[in-house]
C-alpha positions as CSV (number, residue, x, y, z in Angstrom):
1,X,-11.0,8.6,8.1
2,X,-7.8,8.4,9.7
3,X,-5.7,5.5,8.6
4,X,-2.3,3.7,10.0
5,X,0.1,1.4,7.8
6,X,1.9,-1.3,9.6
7,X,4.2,-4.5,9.2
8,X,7.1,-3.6,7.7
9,X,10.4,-4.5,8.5
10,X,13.3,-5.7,7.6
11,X,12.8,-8.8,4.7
12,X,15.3,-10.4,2.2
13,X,15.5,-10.7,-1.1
14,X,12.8,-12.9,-2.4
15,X,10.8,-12.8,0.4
16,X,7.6,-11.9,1.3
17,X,6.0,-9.5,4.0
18,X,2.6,-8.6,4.6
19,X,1.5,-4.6,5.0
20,X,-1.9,-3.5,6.8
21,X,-3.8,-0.5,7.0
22,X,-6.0,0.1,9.5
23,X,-8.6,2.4,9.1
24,X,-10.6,4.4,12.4
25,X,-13.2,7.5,12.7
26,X,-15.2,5.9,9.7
27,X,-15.9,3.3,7.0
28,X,-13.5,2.2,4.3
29,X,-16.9,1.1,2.6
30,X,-16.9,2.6,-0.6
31,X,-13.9,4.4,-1.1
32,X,-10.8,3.5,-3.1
33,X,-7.5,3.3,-0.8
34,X,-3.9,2.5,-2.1
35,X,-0.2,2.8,-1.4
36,X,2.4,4.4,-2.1
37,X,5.9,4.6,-1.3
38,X,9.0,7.0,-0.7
39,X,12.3,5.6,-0.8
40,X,15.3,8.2,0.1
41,X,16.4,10.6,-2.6
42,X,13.3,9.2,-4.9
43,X,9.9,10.4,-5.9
44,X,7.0,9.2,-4.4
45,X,5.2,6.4,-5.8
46,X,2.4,4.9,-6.5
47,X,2.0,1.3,-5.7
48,X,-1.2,-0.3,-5.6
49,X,-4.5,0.5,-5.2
50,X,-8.3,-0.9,-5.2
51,X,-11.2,0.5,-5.8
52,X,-14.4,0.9,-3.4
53,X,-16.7,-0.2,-5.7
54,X,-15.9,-2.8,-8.2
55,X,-12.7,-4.0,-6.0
56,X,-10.5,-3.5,-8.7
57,X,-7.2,-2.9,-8.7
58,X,-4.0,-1.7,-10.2
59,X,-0.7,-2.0,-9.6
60,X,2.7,-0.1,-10.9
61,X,4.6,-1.8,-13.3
62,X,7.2,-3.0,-11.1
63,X,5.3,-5.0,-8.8
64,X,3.1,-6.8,-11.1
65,X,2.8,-10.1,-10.4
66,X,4.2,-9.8,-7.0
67,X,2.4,-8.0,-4.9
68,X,-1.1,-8.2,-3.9
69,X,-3.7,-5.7,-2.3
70,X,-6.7,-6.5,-0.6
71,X,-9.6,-5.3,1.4
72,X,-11.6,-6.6,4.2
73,X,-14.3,-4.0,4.9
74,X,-15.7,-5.5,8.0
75,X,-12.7,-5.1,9.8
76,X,-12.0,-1.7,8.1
77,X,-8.6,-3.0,6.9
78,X,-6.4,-2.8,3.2
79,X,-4.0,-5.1,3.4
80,X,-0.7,-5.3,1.0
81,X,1.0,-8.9,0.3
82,X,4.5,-8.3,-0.7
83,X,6.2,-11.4,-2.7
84,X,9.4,-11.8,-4.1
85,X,10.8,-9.1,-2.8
86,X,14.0,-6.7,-4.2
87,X,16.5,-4.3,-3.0
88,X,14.3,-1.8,-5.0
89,X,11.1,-2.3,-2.8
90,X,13.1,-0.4,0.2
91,X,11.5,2.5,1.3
92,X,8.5,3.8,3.8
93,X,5.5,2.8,2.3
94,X,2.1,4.5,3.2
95,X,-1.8,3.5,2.8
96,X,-4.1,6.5,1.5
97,X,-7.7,7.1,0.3
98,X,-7.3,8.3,-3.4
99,X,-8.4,7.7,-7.1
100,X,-7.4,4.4,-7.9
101,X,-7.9,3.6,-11.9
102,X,-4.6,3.6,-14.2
103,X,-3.0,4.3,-11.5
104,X,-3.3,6.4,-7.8
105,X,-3.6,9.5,-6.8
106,X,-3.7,10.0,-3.2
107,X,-5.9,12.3,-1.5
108,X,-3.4,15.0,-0.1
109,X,-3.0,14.6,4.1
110,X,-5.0,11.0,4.3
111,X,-2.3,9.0,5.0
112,X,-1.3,8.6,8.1
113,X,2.4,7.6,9.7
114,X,4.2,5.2,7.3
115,X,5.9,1.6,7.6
116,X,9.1,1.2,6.5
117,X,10.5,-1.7,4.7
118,X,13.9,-2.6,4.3
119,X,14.9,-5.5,1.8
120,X,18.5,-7.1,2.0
121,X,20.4,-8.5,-1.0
């Protein structure tokens, strides 16, 4: 499955914006997907993720309670709701198929180009 984030941007402080991931060459049914993100000089991270099977998902400590992930299998899509957003969110942030539990580990080369995202004070 190859997969393709998109929507970021440029967003201000406390404001929201709305990542995709859009999935092609096979089904999204079944398998856990998150996101994670690299900001410059900074490790990656892990973001969010959901799982294939229950839905479930997790989310890294400092986005908790602000952002949201979703799936829509029908259309093949994950989709990332970012609320309330900070300085700190800034960075390129990438939609993988993984291990999503308490926490996610990507599965190494399925991401595909990143989307950056760029908050303002």
């Amino acid at each position: 499955v190859q997969l393709q984030a998109s929507g970021g941007g440029l967003g201000q402080a406390g404001g929201s914006l709305r990542l995709s991931c859009a999935a092609s060459g096979s089904t999204l049914d079944g398998l856990d997907i998150g996101w994670f993100r690299q900001a410059p000089g900074r490790e990656r991270e892990g973001v969010s993720c959901i799982t294939g099977n229950s839905g479930s998902t997790w989310h890294v400590d400092s986005v908790k309670g602000r952002f949201a992930i979703s799936r829509d299998n029908p259309k093949n899509m994950v989709y990332l709701q970012m609320n309330t957003l900070k300085p700190e969110d800034t960075a390129v942030y990438y939609c993988a198929t993984g291990r999503c539990g308490f926490g996610f580990l990507p599965d190494f080369g399925s991401w595909g180009q990143g989307t950056l995202v760029t908050v303002s004070s």
